[in-house]
C-alpha positions as a Markdown table, in Angstrom:
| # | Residue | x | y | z |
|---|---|---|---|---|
| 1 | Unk | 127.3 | 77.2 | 102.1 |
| 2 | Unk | 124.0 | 78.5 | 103.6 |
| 3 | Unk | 123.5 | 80.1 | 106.6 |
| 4 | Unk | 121.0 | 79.0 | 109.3 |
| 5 | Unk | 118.2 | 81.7 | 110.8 |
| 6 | Unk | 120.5 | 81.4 | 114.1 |
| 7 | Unk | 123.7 | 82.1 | 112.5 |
| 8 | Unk | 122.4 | 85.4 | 110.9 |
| 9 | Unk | 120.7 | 86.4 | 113.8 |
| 10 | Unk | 124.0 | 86.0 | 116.0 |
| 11 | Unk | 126.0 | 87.8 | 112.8 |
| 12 | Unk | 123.5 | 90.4 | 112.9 |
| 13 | Unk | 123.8 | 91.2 | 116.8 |
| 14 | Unk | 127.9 | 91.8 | 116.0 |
| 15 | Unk | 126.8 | 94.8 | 114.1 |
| 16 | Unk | 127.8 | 98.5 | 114.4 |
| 17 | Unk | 124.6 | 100.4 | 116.9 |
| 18 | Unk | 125.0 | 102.5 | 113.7 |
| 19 | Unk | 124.2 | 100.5 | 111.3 |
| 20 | Unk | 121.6 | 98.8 | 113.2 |
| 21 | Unk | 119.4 | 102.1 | 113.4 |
| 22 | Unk | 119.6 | 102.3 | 109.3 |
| 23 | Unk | 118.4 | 98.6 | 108.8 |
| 24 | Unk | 115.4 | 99.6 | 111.5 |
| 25 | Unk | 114.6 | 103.1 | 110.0 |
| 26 | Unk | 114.5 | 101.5 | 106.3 |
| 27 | Unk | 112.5 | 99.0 | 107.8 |
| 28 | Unk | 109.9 | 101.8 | 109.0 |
| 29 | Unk | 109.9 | 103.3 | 105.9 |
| 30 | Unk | 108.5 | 100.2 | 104.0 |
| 31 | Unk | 107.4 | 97.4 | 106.5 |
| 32 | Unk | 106.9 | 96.6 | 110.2 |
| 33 | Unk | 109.2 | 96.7 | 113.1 |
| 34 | Unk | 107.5 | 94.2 | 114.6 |
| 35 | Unk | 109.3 | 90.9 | 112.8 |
| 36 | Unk | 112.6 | 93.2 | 113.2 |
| 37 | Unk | 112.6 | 93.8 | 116.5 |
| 38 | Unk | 112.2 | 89.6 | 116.8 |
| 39 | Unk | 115.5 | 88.6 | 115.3 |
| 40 | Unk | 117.7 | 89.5 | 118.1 |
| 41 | Unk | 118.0 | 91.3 | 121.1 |
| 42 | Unk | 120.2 | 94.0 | 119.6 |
| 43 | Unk | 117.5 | 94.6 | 116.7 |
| 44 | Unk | 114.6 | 95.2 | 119.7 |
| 45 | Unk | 116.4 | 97.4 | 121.6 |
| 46 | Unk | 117.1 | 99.6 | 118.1 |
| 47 | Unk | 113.3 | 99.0 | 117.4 |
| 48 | Unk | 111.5 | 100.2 | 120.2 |
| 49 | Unk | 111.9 | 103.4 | 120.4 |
| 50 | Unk | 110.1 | 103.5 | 117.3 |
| 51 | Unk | 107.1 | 101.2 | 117.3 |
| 52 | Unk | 106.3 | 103.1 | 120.4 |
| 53 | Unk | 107.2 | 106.9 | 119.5 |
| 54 | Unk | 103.0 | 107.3 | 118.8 |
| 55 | Unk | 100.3 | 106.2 | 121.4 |
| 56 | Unk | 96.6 | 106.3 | 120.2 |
| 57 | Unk | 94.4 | 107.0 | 122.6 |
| 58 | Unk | 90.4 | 106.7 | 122.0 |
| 59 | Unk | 87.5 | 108.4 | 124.0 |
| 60 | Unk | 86.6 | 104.9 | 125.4 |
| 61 | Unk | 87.0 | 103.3 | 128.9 |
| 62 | Unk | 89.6 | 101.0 | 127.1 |
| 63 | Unk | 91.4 | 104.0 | 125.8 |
| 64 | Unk | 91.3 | 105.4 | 129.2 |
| 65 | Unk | 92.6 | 102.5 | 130.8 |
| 66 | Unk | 95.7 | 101.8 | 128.0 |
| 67 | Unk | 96.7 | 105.5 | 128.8 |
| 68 | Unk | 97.2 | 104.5 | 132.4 |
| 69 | Unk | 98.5 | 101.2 | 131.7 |
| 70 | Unk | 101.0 | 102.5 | 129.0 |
| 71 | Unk | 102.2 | 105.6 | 131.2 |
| 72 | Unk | 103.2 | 103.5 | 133.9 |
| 73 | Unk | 105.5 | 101.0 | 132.2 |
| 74 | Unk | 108.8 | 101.3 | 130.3 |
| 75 | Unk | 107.3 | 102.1 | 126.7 |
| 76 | Unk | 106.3 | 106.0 | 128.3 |
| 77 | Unk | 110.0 | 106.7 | 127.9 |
| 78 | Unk | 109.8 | 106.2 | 124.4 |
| 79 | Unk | 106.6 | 108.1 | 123.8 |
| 80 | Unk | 106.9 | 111.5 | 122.0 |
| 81 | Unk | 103.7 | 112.3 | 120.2 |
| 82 | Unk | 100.1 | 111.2 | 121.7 |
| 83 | Unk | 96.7 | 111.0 | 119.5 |
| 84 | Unk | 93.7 | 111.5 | 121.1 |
| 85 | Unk | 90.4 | 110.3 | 119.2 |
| 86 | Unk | 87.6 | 111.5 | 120.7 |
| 87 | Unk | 84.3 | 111.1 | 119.3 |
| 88 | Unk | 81.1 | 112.9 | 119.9 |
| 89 | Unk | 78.6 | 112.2 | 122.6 |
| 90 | Unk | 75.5 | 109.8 | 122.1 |
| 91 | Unk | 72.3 | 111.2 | 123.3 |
| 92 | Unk | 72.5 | 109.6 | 126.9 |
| 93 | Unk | 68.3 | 108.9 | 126.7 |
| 94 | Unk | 69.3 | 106.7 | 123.7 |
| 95 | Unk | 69.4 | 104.0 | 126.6 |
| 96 | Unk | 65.9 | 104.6 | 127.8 |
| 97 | Unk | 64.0 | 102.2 | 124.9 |
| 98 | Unk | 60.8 | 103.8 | 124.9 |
| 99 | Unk | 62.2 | 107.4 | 124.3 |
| 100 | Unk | 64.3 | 105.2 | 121.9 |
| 101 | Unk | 61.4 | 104.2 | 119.8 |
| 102 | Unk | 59.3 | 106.9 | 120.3 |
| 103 | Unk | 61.3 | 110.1 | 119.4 |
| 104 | Unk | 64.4 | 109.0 | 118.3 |
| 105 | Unk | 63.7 | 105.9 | 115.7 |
| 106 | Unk | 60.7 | 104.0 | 115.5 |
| 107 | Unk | 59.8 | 101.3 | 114.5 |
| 108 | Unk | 58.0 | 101.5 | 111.2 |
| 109 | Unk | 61.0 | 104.2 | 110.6 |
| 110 | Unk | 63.5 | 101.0 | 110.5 |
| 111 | Unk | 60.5 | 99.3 | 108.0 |
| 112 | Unk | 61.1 | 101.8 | 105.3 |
| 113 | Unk | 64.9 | 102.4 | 105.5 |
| 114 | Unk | 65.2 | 98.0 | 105.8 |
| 115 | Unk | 62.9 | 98.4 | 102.5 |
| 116 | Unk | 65.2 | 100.9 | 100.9 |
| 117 | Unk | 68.6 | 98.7 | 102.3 |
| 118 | Unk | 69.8 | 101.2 | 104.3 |
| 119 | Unk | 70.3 | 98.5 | 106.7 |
| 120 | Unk | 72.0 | 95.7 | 104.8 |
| 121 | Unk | 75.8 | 95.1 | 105.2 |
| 122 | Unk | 77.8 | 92.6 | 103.9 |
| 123 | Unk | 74.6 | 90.7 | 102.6 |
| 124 | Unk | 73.3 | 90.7 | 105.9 |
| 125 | Unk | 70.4 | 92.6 | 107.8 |
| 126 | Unk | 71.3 | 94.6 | 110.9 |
| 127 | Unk | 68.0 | 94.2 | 113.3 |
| 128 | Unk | 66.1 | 96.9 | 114.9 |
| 129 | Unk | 67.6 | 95.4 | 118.3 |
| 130 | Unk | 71.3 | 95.3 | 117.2 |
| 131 | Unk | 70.8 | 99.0 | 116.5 |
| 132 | Unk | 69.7 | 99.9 | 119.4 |
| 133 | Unk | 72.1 | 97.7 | 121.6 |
| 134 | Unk | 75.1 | 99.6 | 119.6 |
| 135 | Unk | 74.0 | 103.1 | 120.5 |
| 136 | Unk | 72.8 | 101.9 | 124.5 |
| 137 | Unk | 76.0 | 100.7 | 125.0 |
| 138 | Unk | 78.1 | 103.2 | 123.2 |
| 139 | Unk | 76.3 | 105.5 | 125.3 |
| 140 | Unk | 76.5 | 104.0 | 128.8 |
| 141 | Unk | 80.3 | 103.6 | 128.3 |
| 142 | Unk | 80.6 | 107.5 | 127.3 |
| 143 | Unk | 78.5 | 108.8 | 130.3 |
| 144 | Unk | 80.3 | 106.2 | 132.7 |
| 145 | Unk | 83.7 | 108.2 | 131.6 |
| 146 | Unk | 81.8 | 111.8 | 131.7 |
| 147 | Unk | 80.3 | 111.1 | 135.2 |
| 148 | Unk | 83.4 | 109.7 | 136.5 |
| 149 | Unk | 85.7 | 112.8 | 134.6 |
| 150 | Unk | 87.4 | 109.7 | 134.0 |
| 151 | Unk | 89.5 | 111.6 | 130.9 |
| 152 | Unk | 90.3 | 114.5 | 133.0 |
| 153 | Unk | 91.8 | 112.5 | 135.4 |
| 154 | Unk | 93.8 | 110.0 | 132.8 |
| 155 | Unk | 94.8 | 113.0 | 131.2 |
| 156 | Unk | 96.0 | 114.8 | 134.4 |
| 157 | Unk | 97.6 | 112.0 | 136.0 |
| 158 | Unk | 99.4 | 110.2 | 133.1 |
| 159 | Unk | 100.6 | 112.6 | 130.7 |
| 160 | Unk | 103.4 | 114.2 | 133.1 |
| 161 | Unk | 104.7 | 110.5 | 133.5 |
| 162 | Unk | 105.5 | 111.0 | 129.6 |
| 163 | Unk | 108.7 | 112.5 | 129.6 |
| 164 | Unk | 109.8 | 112.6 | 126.2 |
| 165 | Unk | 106.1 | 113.8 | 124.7 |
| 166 | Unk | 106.8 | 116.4 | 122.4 |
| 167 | Unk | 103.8 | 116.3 | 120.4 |
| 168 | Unk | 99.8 | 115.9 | 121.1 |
| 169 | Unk | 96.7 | 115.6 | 118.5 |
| 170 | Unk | 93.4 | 116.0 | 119.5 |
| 171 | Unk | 91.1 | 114.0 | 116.5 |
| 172 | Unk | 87.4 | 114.6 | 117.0 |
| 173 | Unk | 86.5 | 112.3 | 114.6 |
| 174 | Unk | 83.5 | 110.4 | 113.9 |
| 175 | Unk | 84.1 | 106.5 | 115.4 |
| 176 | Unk | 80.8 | 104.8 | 115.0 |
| 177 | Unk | 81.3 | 101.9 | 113.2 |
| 178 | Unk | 80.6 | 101.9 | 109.6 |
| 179 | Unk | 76.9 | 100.2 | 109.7 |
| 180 | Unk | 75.6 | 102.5 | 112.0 |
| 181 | Unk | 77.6 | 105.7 | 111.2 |
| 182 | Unk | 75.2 | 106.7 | 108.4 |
| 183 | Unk | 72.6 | 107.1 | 110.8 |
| 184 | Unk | 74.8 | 108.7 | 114.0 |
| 185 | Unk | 72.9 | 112.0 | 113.3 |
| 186 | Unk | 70.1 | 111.4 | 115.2 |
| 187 | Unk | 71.6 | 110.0 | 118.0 |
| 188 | Unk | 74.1 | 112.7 | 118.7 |
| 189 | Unk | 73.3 | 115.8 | 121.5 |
| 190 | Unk | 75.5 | 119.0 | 120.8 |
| 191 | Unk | 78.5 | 119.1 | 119.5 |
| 192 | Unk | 79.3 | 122.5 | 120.4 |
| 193 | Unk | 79.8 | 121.2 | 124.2 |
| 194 | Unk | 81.2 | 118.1 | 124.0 |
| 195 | Unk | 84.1 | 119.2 | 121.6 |
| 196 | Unk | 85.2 | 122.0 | 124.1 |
| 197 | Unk | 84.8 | 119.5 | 127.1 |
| 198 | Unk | 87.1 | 116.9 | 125.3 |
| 199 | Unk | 89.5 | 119.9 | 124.2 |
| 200 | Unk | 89.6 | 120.9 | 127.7 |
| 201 | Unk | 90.7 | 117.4 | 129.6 |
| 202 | Unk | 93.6 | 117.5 | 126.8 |
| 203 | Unk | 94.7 | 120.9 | 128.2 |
| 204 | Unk | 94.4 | 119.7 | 131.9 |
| 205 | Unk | 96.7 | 117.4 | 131.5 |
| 206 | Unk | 99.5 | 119.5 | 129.4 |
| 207 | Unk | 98.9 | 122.3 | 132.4 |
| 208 | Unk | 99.9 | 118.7 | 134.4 |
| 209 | Unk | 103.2 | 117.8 | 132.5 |
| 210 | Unk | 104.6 | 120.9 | 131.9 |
| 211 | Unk | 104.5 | 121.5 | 136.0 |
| 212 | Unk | 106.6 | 118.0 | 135.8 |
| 213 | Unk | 108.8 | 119.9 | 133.3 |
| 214 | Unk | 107.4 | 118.1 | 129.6 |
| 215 | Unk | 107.1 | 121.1 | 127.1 |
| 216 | Unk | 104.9 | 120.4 | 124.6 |
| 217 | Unk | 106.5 | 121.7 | 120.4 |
| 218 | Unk | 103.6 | 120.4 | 118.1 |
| 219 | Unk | 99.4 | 120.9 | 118.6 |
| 220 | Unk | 97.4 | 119.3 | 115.6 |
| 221 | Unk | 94.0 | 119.4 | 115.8 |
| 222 | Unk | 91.4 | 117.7 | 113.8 |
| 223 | Unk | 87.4 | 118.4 | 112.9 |
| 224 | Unk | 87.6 | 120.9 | 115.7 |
| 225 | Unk | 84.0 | 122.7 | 114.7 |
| 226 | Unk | 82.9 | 124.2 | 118.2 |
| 227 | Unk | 83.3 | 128.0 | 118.9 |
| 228 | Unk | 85.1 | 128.6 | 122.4 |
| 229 | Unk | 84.2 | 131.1 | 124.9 |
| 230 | Unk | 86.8 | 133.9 | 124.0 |
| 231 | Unk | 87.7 | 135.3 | 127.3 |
| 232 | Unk | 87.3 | 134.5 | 131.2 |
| 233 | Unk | 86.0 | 131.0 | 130.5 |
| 234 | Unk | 88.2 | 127.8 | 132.1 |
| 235 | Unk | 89.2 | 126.3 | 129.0 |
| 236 | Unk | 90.9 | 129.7 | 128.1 |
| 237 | Unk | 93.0 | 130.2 | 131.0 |
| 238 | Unk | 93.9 | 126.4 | 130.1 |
| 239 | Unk | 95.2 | 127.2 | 127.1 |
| 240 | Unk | 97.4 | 130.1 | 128.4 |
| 241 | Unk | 99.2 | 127.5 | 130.5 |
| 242 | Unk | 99.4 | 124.4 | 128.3 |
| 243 | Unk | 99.8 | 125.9 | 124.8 |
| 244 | Unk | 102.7 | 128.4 | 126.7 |
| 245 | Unk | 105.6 | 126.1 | 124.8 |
| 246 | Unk | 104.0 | 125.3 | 121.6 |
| 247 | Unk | 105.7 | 126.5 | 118.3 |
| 248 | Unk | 104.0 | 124.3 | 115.7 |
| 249 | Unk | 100.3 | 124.9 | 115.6 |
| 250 | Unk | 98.5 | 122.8 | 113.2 |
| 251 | Unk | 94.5 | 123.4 | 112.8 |
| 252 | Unk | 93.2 | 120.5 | 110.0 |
| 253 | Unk | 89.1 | 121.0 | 109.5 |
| 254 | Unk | 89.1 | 123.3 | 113.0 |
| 255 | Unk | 87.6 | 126.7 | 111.3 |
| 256 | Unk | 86.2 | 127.2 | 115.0 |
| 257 | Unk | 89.6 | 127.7 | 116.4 |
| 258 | Unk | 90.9 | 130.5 | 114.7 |
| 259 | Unk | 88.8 | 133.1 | 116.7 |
| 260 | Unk | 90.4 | 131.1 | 120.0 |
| 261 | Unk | 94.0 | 131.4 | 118.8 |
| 262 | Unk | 93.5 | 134.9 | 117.7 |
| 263 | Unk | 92.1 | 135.6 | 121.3 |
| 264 | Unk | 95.0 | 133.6 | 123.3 |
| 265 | Unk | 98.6 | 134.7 | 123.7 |
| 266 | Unk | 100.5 | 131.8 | 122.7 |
| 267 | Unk | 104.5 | 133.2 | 123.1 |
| 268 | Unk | 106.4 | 130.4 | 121.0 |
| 269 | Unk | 104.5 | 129.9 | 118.3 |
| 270 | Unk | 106.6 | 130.3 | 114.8 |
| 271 | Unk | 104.7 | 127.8 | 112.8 |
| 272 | Unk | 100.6 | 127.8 | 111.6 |
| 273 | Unk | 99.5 | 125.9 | 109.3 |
| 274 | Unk | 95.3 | 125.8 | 108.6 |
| 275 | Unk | 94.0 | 122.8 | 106.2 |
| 276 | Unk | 91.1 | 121.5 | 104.7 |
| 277 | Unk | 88.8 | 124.7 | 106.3 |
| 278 | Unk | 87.1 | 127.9 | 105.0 |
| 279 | Unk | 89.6 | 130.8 | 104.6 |
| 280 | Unk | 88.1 | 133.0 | 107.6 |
| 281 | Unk | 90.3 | 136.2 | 106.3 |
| 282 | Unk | 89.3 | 138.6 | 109.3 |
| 283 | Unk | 90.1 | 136.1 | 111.8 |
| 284 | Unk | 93.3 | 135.1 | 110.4 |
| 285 | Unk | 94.0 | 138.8 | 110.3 |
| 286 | Unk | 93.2 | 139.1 | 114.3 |
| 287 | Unk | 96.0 | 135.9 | 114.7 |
| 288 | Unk | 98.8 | 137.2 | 112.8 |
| 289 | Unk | 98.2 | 139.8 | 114.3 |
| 290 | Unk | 98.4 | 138.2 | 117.4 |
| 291 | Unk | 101.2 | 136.3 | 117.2 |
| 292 | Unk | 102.9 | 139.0 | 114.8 |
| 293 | Unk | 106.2 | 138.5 | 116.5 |
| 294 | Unk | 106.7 | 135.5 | 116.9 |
| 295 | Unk | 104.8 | 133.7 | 114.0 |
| 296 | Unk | 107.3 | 133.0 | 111.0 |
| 297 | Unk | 105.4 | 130.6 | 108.3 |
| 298 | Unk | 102.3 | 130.4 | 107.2 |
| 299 | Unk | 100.8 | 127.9 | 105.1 |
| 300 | Unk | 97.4 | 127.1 | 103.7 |
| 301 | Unk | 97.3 | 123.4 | 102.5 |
| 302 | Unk | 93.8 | 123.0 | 100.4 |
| 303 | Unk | 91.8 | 125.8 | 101.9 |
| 304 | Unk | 88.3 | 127.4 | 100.3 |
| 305 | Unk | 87.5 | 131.0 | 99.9 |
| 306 | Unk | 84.1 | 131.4 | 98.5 |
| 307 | Unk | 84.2 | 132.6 | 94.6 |
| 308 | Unk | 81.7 | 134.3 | 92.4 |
| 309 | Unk | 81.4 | 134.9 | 89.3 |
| 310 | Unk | 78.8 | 136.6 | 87.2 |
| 311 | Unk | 77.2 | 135.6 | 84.1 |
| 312 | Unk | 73.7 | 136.7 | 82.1 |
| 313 | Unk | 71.8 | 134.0 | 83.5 |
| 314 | Unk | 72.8 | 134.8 | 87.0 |
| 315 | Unk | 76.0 | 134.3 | 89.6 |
| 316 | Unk | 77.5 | 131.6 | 89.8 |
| 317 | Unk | 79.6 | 130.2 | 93.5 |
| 318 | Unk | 82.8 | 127.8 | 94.0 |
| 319 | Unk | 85.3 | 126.9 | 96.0 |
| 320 | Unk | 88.0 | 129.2 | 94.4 |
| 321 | Unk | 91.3 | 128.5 | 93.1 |
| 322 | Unk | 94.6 | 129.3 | 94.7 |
| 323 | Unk | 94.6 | 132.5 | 92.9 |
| 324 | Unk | 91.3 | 133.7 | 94.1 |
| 325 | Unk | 92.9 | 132.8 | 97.9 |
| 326 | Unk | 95.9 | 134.6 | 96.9 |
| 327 | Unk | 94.1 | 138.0 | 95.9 |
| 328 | Unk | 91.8 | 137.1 | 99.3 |
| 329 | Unk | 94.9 | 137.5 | 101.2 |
| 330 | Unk | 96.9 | 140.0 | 98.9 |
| 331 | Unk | 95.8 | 143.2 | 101.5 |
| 332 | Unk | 96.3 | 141.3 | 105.0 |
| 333 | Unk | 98.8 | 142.5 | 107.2 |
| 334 | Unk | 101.5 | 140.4 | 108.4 |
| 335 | Unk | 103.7 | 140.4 | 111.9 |
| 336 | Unk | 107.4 | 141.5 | 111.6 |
| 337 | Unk | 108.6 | 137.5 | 112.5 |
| 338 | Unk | 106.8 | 136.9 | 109.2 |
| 339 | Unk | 109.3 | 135.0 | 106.6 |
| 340 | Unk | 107.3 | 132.8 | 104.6 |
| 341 | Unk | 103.5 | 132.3 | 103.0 |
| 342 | Unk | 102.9 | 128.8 | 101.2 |
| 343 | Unk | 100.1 | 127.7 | 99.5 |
| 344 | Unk | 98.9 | 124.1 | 98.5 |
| 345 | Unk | 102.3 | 121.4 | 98.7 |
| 346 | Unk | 103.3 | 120.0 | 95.2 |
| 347 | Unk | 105.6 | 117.7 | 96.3 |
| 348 | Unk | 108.8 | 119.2 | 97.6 |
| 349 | Unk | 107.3 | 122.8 | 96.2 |
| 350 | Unk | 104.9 | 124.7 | 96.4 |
| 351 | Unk | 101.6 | 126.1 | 94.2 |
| 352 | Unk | 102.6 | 129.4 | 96.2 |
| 353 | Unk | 104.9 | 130.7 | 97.7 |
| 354 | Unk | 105.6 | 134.2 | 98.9 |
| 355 | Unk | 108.6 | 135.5 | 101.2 |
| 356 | Unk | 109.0 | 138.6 | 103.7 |
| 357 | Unk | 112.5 | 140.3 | 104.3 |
């Protein structure tokens, strides 16, 4: 009475479209698509528009060259949200090897850190070579793609083919592998530029699609640190254009954005949500403010306002607690599109949460 792999698999392909999508989305939930969409045909076509709803794109000339590849073939139809991971920039005289181990690291530097096994990974020594190899080459590639304005011109060129991108993050995350990441420091020129210029090759190529017609719904941003010119600078008047559809703003470890927001007129917005950050109360005042009629929920997801408290022997500092955000926030003034203030998620509640007539 058993059934062969083949005879399921043609049993299978008789089912309901309907039905179909609920085997693939309870799949999602707790396994891979991938072995799902190889039973049949009918179980692939259900499948892919989910193992390709997210495309990960990385500051690399790899990740430049998949965003091409990816945006010309049939999966950009099914694309709706794109991550960009950029990382910072290496100091490009990393590659000359005198400045190398002169000023940045020198020799008898790598002597005492080897002594102190800063250097050891997985039982096994990383040479004074190997380290600077890694950081030469990381930095070669990254200049090849800033010389070149290789990601503005991915970014302007593929992301109108997208037609069904709804949703962008911008990560500016740290992506030097684990060995060497402890040390990036020193290798690293400005952050302050290279954030904006990454930021700004993003919002080229959203001023791109939405000429083709794609309106972006959802901005996340990630470790966004830089301050941005406020007024009259490029990336500005970017933002005026690109952002123009946006209604879910979402700034995760970005405290230097707030000031930006507050300063740019962003029309659709309803939705702002600010994690993992220092509560910046006069600068969130300036973007409700802002956005005060079109902005409907707020919500602070583990944010810090700086706490003292006073005792004989002195004052003491922390974090906070919700409450002391809560009284932090208590006298701000919100828009009248204002319907809801959340604090901290406890499941499907809330820590906090406040609501506007």
């Amino acid at each position: 009475m058993g059934i062969t792999m083949k005879g399921a698999s043609l049993s299978l392909e008789h089912l309901p479209t309907e039905l179909l999508e609920i085997i693939a989305i309870h799949v999602l939930q707790c396994s891979s698509l991938e072995s799902l969409s190889c039973v049949n045909r009918a179980f692939r076509f259900i499948c892919l528009p989910h193992m390709f709803e997210k495309l990960t794109v990385r500051f690399s000339l790899i990740g430049m060259e998949k965003l091409q590849q990816v945006s010309l073939s049939y999966i950009s139809n099914y694309v709706k949200t794109i991550c960009y991971k950029a990382s910072e920039i290496i100091d490009p005289l990393v590659q000359c090897p005198h400045y190398f181990s002169t000023c940045l690291y020198t020799p008898l530097e790598y002597v005492r850190d080897e002594r102190e096994f800063c250097w050891a990974y997985h039982g096994r020594q990383i040479t004074y070579k190997r380290i600077y190899s890694y950081f030469k080459d990381l930095s070669e590639e990254q200049q090849a793609i800033i010389q070149a304005d290789h990601d503005f011109m991915s970014f302007s060129s593929c992301l109108p083919r997208f037609l069904r991108l709804r949703s962008l993050e911008i990560c500016l995350t740290n992506n030097i592998e684990k060995p060497f990441r402890w040390f990036t420091g020193r290798m690293l020129v400005d952050w302050k530029n290279s954030f904006s210029d990454h930021l700004e090759a993003v919002l080229q190529g959203l001023c791109a699609a939405r000429e083709n017609g794609i309106t972006i719904h959802t901005l996340q941003v990630t470790g966004f640190y830089s301050r941005l010119p406020l007024v009259g600078s490029r990336v500005s008047s970017l933002a005026v254009c690109a952002l123009h559809s946006v209604e879910e703003l979402y700034l995760v470890d970005s405290p230097g954005l707030l000031d930006f927001i507050a300063a740019t007129r962003l029309p659709s917005v309803r939705v702002l949500e600010l994690e993992n950050c220092w509560l910046q109360v006069p600068e969130l005042q300036k973007v409700l403010l802002t956005h005060g009629r079109t902005l409907e929920i707020l919500h602070l997801e583990n944010v810090w306002l700086p706490s003292e408290r006073f005792y004989d022997w002195g004052v003491s500092l922390s974090l906070g607690t919700t409450s002391t955000v809560v009284d932090g926030i208590s006298n701000i003034r919100t828009g009248e599109a204002m319907r809801e203030l959340t604090i901290n998620r406890r499941g499907n509640k809330y820590e906090y949460r406040r609501t506007f007539s």
